[in-house]
C-alpha positions in Angstrom: -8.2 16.2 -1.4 -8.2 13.6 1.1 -11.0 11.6 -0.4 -9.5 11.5 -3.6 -5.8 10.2 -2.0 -7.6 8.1 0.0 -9.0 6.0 -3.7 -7.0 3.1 -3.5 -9.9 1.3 -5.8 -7.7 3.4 -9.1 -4.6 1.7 -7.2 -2.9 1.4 -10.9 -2.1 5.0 -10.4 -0.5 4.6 -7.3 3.1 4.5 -6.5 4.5 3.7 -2.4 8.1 3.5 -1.4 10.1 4.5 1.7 10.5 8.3 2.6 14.4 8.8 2.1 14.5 11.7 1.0 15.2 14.9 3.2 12.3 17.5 4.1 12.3 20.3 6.6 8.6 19.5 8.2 7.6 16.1 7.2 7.9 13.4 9.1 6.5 10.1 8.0 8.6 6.5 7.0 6.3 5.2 3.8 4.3 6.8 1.4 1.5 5.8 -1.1 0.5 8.9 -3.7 1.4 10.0 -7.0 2.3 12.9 -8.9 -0.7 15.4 -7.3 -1.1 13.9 -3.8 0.8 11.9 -0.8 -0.8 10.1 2.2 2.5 9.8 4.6 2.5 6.8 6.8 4.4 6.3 10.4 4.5 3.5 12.9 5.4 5.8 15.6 4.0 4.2 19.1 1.8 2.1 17.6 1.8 -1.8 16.1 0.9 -0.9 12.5 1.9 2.4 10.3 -0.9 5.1 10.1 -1.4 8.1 7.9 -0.2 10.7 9.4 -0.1 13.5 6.6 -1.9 13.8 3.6 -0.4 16.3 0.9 -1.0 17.6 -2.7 2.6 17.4 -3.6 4.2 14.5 -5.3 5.1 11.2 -3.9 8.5 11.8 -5.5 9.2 14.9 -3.7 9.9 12.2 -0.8 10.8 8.9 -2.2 13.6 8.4 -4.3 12.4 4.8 -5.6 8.6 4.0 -5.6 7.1 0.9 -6.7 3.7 0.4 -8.4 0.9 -1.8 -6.7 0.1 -4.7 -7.7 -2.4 -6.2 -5.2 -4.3 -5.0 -2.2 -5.7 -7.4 -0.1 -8.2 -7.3 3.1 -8.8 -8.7 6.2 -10.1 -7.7 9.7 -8.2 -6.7 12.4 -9.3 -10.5 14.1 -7.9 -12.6 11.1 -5.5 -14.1 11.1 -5.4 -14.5 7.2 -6.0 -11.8 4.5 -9.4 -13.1 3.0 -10.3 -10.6 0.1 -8.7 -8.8 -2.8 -9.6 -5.5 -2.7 -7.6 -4.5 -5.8 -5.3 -6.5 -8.1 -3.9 -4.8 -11.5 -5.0 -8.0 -13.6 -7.1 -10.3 -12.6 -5.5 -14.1 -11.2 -2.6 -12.2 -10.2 -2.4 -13.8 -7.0 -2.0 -16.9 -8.6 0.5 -15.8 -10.8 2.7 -14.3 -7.8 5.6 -15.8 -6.5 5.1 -15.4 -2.6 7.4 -16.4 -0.2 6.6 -18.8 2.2 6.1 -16.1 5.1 3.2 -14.1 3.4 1.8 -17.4 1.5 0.7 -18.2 5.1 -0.7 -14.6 5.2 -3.0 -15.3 2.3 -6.6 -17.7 2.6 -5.8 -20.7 0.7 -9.1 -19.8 -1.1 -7.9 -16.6 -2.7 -4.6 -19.0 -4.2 -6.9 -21.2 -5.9 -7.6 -20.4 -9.6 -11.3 -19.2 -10.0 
């Protein structure tokens, strides 16, 4: 199962949202998944979230609201922009976004220019 949570490249059927919603032995703060399968994510002691659970239950057994991806971009751990697009649901979309001035300087100015 954890493979197939783990697919981010079929991100279109992916939902993430916060964890709001009460559970007895879960303990996460975000989740990515979808109907069959939840990858829990929590920053705990460290700088950014990790998975700490993966599940085949649905995503909205613990999120109330979930929003769909639109864009997943990369970048290693040393940059100090994100440099690739790993997944977008139609193609230019990061040119077609309307990003704030925070995570515009987040983004390579060469993935903002129209190829």
């Amino acid at each position: 199962m954890l493979p197939i949570a783990l697919d981010f490249s079929k991100a279109k059927a992916y939902r993430f949202g916060e964890k709001n919603l009460i559970t007895m032995f879960n303990a996460f703060e975000m989740a990515i998944g979808n109907t069959q399968c939840v990858v829990g994510f929590d920053k705990r002691s460290y700088q950014l979230p990790i998975p700490v659970t993966v599940m085949d239950r649905s995503i909205y057994e613990f999120c109330s609201e979930v929003c769909s991806i639109f864009l997943i971009m990369l970048k290693s751990a040393s940059d100090e922009k994100y440099s690739d697009i790993f997944y977008e649901i139609t193609r230019n979309i990061i040119q077609k976004a309307d990003f704030d001035e925070v995570i515009r300087k987040k983004i390579d100015d060469a993935l903002l220019v129209v190829s």
